[in-house]
C-alpha positions, 0 to 999 in steps of 0.5 A, a space after each residue: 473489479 473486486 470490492 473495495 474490501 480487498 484493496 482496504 486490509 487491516 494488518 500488521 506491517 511492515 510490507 503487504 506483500 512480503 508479511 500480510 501476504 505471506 502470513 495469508 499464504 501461510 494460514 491457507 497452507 497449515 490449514 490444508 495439512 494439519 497432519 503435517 508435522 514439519 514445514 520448509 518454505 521456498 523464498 524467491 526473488 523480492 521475497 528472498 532479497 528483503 524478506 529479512 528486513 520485512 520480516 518474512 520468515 518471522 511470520 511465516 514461522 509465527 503462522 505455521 507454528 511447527 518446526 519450519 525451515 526458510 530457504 532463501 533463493 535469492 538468485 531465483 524467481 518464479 515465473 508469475 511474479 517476483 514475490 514467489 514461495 513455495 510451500 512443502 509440507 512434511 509428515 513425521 517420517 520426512 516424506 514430503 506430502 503437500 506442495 504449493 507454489 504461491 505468490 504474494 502479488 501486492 496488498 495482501 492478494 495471493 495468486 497461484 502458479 496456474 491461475 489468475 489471483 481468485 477474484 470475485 468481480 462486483 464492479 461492472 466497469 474496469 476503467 475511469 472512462 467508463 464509470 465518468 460516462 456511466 455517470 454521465 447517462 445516469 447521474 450520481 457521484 463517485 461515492 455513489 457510484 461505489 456505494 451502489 454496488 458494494 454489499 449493505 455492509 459496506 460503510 460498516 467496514 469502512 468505519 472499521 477502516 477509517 477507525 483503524 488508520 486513525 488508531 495508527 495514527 494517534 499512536 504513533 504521534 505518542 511513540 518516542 524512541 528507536 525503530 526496529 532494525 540496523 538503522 536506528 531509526 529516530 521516530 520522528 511524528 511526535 516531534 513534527 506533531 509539537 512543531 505543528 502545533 507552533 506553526 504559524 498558518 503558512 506552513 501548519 498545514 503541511 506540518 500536520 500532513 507530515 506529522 500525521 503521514 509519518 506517524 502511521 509509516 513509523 508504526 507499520 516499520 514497528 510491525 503496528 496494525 495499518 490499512 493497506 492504503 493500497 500497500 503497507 509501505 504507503 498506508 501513511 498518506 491517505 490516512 494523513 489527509 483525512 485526518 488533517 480534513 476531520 481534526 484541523 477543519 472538522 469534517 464529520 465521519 460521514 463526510 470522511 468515508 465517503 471520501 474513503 470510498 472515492 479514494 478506495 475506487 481509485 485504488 482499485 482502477 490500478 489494482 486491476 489495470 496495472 500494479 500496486 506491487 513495488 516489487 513488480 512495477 516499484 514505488 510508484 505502485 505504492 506511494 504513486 497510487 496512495 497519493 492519486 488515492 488520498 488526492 482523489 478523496 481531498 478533492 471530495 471533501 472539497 466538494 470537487 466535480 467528478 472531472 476534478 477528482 478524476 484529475 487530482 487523482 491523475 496528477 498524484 500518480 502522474 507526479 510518481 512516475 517512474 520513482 524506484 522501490 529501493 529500502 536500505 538494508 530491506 526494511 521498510 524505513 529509508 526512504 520508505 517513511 519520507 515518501 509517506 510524509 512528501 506523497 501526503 503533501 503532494 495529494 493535497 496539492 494535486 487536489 487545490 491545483 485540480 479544484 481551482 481548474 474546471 477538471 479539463 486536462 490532456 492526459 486521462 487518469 487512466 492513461 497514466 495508469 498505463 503508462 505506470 504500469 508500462 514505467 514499471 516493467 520498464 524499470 530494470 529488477 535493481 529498482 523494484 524491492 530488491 535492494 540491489 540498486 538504487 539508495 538501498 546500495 548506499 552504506 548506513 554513512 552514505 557511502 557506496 557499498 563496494 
């Protein structure tokens, strides 16, 4: 299992898979034909389908920089995943002098056509189980646990990360307006920043979270700087309840890190044994891991058992199970923001319901990863980023599209 450094990227939205990914991809080509003088890139699948909405082709060109074409193969796919491209580069008199068949596998990760995605494994366990049971030989926490294995410059970056997201954050509480694209989307984290403020103690602390979680989905569908938490479709939640735990009841940074560090461990357990792709596994794979991540690092900071963490962590994603990845119009706004706001609520309560048990519950937190991944591939290519069924076949009034 790779360094918690690869499933936390630092980019600029809205999609890992469909613009981190590909600007990577991208970069790395141009990088290895600097003769070339012309470009055309191949979109397939997921990426030919809503690669519009996600501005695929804009930062494919912006990377690039000289004279590209996009050919959009909506019809096609490539067989290692469906976020395929293919790359050919091109010299002065048109011959063809390079190609690439690459894939954008999900939160920024590329793989190739032959290969299984280049991999640098740090962690000598792959699963919840063995880490608990480790644990249990060995003593020690969680945030130990990940501690003791990643490089001395790890915390470093962690602050790095945590910097970021709470950037994205206190930005989007100040934007007003109108998001990008033909929904003419309302920003909405400023006006539920104001109501929270009103609010009596019922109800303030899930306006926060929605406040807060909205707030950073609002600014990666406006193409801002976010974390990949574990995608940029779902970077708004785990940033919303930390900061709800260091703004409302002043947790310090330590404390918040160390739970960025417990909830970075649970998104790499999926990472490796299932999906954090929508368009492989749908939403589930997104929102799904973000709230057993952001429920995993809640149940930390108050001051849960490993057994407690491990269940928040498995109610946040059992919870998702089978939930679709369905933009409307491609574009990483409806229902894409609402699921950031609601999946920040759900952690928090996947986190009090598990801390007020003893941890003991049927189904292990790596059980429901499995069953996750098998949901996904269950699910029919209509409901995984296509925008070919689901709410994404509505029309803007909300009528079905003929």
């Amino acid at each position: 299992m790779e360094s918690i450094k690869e499933l936390y990227k630092i980019g600029n939205g809205p999609s890992s898979s469909h613009t981190i990914g590909p600007k990577y991809a991208a970069k790395k080509f141009a990088k290895k034909n600097p003769a070339a003088s012309s470009f055309k890139v191949f979109l397939y699948g997921s990426l030919a389908l809503t690669g519009k909405g996600h501005m695929t082709d804009y930062i494919i060109k912006k990377t690039l920089l000289k004279e590209t074409e996009i050919i959009w193969k909506q019809d096609e796919y490539l067989p290692l995943h469906p976020n395929g491209m293919i790359f050919e580069a091109y010299d002065n008199k048109q011959n063809k002098i390079d190609e690439w068949e690459v894939y954008s596998i999900g939160g920024g990760a590329l793989a190739d056509k032959n290969t299984k995605p280049a991999k640098c494994d740090i962690y000598p366990h792959t699963n919840m189980k063995d880490i608990i049971k480790h644990l249990e030989e060995k003593g020690g926490t969680l945030w130990e646990y990940v501690y003791g294995v990643e490089d001395k410059n790890f915390q470093k970056y962690l602050k790095k990360v945590w910097e970021t997201m709470k950037s994205a954050i206190e930005r989007g509480l100040e934007a007003d307006g109108t998001l990008p694209g033909i929904l003419k989307l309302q920003r909405k984290a400023p006006s539920y920043f104001v109501k929270a403020n009103m609010q009596n103690k019922f109800a303030e602390d899930d306006t926060y979270l929605f406040a807060y979680a909205l707030a950073v989905a609002e600014e990666n569908a406006s193409a801002g700087k976010v974390v990949t938490a574990p995608t940029c479709g779902s970077s708004g939640i785990l940033p919303a309840v930390l900061y709800l735990f260091r703004k409302k009841y002043d947790f310090s940074e330590i404390r918040i890190i160390k739970a960025l560090a417990v909830a970075g461990l649970i998104g790499n357990l999926v990472k490796e044994n299932a999906s954090i792709s929508g368009a492989d596994v749908g939403c589930q794979g997104e929102v799904g891991t973000a709230c057993a991540m952001a429920a995993a690092a809640c149940a930390q900071l108050l001051g849960g058992t490993t057994y407690q963490i491990e269940y928040a962590a498995s109610s946040g994603l059992e919870h998702h199970l089978g939930l679709t990845c369905d933009p409307i119009a491609g574009l990483v706004q409806v229902p894409c923001i609402e699921r950031n706001a609601f999946g920040a609520q759900r952690a928090f309560d996947s986190a009090l319901y598990a801390i007020h048990s003893d941890g003991r519950h049927l189904v292990p937190f790596d059980n429901v990863t499995e069953v996750m991944e098998q949901t996904g591939h269950d699910l029919p290519s209509l409901y995984k980023e296509t925008s070919l069924g689901g709410l994404a076949t509505m029309g803007l009034h909300g009528r079905q599209k003929k």
